[in-house]
Legacy VTK file of the C-alpha trace (Angstrom):
# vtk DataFile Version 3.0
C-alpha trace
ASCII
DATASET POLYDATA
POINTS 221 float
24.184 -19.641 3.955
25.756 -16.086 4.672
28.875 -17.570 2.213
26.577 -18.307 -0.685
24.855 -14.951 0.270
27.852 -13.118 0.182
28.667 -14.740 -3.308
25.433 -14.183 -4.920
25.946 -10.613 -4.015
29.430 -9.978 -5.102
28.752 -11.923 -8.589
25.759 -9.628 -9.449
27.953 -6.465 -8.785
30.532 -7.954 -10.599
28.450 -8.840 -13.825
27.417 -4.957 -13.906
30.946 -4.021 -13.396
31.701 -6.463 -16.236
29.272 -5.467 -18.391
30.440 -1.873 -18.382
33.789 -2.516 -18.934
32.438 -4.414 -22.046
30.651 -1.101 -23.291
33.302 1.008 -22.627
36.084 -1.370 -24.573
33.857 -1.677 -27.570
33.600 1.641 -27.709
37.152 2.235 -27.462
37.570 -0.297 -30.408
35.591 1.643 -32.168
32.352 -1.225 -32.435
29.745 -0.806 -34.972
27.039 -2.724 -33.766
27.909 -0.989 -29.570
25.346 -2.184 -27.445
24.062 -0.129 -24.653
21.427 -1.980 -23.330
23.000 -2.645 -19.741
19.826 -2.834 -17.856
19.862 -6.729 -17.158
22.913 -6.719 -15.243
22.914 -3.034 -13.723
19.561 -2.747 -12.087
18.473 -2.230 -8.342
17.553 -5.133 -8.009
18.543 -6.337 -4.745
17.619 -8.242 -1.445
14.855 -10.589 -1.940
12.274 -7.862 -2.610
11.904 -9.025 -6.037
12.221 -12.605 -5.312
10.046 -13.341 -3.052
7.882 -10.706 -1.539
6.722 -8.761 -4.616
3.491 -10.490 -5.239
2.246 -10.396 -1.471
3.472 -6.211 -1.837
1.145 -5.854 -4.640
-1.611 -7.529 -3.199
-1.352 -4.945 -0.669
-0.773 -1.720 -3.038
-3.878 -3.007 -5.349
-6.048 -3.394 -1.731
-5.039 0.368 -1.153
-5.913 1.969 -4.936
-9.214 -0.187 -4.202
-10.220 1.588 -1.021
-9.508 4.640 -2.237
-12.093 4.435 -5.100
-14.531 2.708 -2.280
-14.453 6.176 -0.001
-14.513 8.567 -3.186
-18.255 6.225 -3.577
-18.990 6.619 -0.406
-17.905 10.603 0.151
-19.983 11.192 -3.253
-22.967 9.174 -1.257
-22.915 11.148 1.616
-22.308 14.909 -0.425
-25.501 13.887 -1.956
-28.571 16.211 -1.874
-30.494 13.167 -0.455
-28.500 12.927 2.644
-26.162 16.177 2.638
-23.820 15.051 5.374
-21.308 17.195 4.444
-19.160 16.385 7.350
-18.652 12.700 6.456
-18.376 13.523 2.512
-15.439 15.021 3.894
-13.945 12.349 6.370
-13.994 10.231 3.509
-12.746 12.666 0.517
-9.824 12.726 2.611
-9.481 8.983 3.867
-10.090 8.224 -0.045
-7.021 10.773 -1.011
-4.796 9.125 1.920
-5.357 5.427 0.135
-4.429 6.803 -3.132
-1.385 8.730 -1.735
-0.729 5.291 0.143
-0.528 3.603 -3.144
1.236 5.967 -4.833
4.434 5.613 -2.806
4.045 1.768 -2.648
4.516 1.846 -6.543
7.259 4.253 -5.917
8.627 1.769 -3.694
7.974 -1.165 -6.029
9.654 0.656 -8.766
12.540 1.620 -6.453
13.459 -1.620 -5.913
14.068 -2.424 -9.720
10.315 -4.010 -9.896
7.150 -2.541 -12.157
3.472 -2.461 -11.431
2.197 -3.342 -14.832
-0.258 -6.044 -13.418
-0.601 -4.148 -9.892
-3.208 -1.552 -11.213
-5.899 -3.894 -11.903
-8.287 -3.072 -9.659
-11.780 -3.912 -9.537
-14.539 -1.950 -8.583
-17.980 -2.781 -6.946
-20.797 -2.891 -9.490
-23.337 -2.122 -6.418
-23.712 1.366 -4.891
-22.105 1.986 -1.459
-24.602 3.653 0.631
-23.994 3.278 4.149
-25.674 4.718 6.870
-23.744 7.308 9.156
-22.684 5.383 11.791
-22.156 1.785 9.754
-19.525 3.528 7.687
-17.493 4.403 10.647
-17.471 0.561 11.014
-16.349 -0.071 7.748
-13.747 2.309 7.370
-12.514 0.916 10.865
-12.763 -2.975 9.399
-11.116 -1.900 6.570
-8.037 0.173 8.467
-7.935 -3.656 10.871
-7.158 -5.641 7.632
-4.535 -3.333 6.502
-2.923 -3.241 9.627
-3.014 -7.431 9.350
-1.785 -7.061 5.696
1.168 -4.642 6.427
2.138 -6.922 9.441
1.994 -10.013 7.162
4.551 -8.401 5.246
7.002 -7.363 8.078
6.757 -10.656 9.501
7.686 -12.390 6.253
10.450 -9.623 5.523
12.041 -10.603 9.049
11.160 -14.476 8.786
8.949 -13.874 12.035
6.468 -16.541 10.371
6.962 -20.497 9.384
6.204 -20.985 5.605
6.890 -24.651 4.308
8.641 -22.946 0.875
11.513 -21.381 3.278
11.543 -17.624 4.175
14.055 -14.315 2.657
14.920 -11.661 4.716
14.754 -8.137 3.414
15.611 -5.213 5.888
14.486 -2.255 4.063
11.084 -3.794 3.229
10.442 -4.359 7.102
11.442 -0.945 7.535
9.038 0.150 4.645
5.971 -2.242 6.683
6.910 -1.133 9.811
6.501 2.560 9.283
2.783 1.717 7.576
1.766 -0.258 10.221
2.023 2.665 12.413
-0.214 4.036 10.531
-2.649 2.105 10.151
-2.520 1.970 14.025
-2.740 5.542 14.023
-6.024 5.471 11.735
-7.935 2.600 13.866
-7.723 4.538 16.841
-8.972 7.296 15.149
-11.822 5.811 13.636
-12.737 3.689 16.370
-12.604 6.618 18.377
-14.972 8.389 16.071
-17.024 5.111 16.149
-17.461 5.412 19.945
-18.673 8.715 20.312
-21.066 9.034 17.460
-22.713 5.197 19.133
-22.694 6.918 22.692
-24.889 9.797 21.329
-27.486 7.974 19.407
-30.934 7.228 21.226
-33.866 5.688 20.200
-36.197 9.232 18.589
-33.098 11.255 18.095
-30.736 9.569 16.430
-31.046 11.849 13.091
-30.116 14.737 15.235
-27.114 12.945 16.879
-25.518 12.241 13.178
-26.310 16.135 12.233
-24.523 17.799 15.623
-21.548 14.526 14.623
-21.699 15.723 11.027
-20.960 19.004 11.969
-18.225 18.078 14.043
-16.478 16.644 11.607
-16.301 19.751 9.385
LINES 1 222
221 0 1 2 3 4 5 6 7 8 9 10 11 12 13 14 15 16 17 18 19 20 21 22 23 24 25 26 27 28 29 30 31 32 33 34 35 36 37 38 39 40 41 42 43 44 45 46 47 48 49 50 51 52 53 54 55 56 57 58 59 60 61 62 63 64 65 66 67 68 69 70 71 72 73 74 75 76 77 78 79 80 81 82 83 84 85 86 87 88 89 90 91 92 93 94 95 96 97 98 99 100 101 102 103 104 105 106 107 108 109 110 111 112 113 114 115 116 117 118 119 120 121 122 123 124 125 126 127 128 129 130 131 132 133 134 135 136 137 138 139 140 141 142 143 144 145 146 147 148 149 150 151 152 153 154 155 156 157 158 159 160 161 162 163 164 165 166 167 168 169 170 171 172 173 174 175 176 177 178 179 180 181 182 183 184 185 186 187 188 189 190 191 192 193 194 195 196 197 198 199 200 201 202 203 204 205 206 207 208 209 210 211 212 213 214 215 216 217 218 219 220
């Protein structure tokens, strides 16, 4: 396996070295129909990125340009002059600008590794208004950090080989690495949220709950 991995390797650097030295001797020779198009042998392409994880990375990166629209909803929901929680129009604004930022780099990433996102940006959005209440959106936003986190592990396990899959499995180092660093995030965000959860819940009571999500609201600005 390593053998044939080591081959595979060597005969696609090879083929770009090739190919350049092709250029550069028809040039020399002074070629009239030189052709510069190089980009199918010299690309940077390489690992298994391409091969076999792509798909599952776009899943992910289209999940994360979806969320972000979902909290711009809900922040525009909550800046309302209906419910003026100006506190958790904020929380959101920014947890909607962290998704998009988040998705930003993983088509950065995509792109780095010789791919494109030309079918990645498809997102769809909800035709129904999102108009949760206060405290049920600290739940969702917490939900929706938990499935990330599963996502982003999903992908570091399959990068590593960490999980059985009938079709075989391809390690790739630097997209673990990539995973691994986003998964620390996302750990980073449900303890955040779920703290944030916690503390609004423990205030509420039974006539005073409006007053608990004003003093929370406030806090948050």
């Amino acid at each position: 396996m390593r053998v044939l991995l080591l081959t595979l390797l060597v005969g696609g650097a090879l083929a770009c070295q090739n190919r350049l030295d092709t250029v550069v001797q028809e040039a020399i020779g002074g070629a009239t129909d030189l052709s510069t198009s190089v980009h199918d042998d010299c690309n940077s392409d390489v690992g298994t990125f391409l091969a076999a994880h792509a798909p599952s990375y776009k899943k992910v990166l289209r999940k994360s340009l979806s969320l972000s629209l979902k909290y711009l909803a809900i922040s525009s929901h909550f800046g309302s002059d209906l419910n003026h929680r100006l506190g958790f129009k904020k929380l959101f604004r920014e947890a909607s600008d962290e998704r998009f930022d988040q998705a930003i780099d993983m088509i950065k990433y995509v792109i780095k590794r010789g791919g494109n996102v030309k079918q990645a940006l498809s997102v769809q959005v909800t035709a129904a208004p999102l108009r949760p209440q206060a405290l049920s959106s600290l739940g969702l936003a917490l939900a929706d950090a938990k499935d990330m986190y599963a996502e982003q592990a999903q992908l570091h396990s399959a990068a590593l080989c960490l999980s059985p899959s009938a079709a075989g499995c391809s390690v790739d180092a630097d997209l673990a690495h990539q995973s691994q660093d986003a998964i620390e995030s996302e750990v980073e965000r449900v303890n955040e949220l779920a703290s944030k959860a916690n503390q609004l819940a423990a205030m509420f009571t039974t006539t005073e709950y409006s007053l608990a999500e004003h003093l929370f609201d406030q806090h948050l600005l």
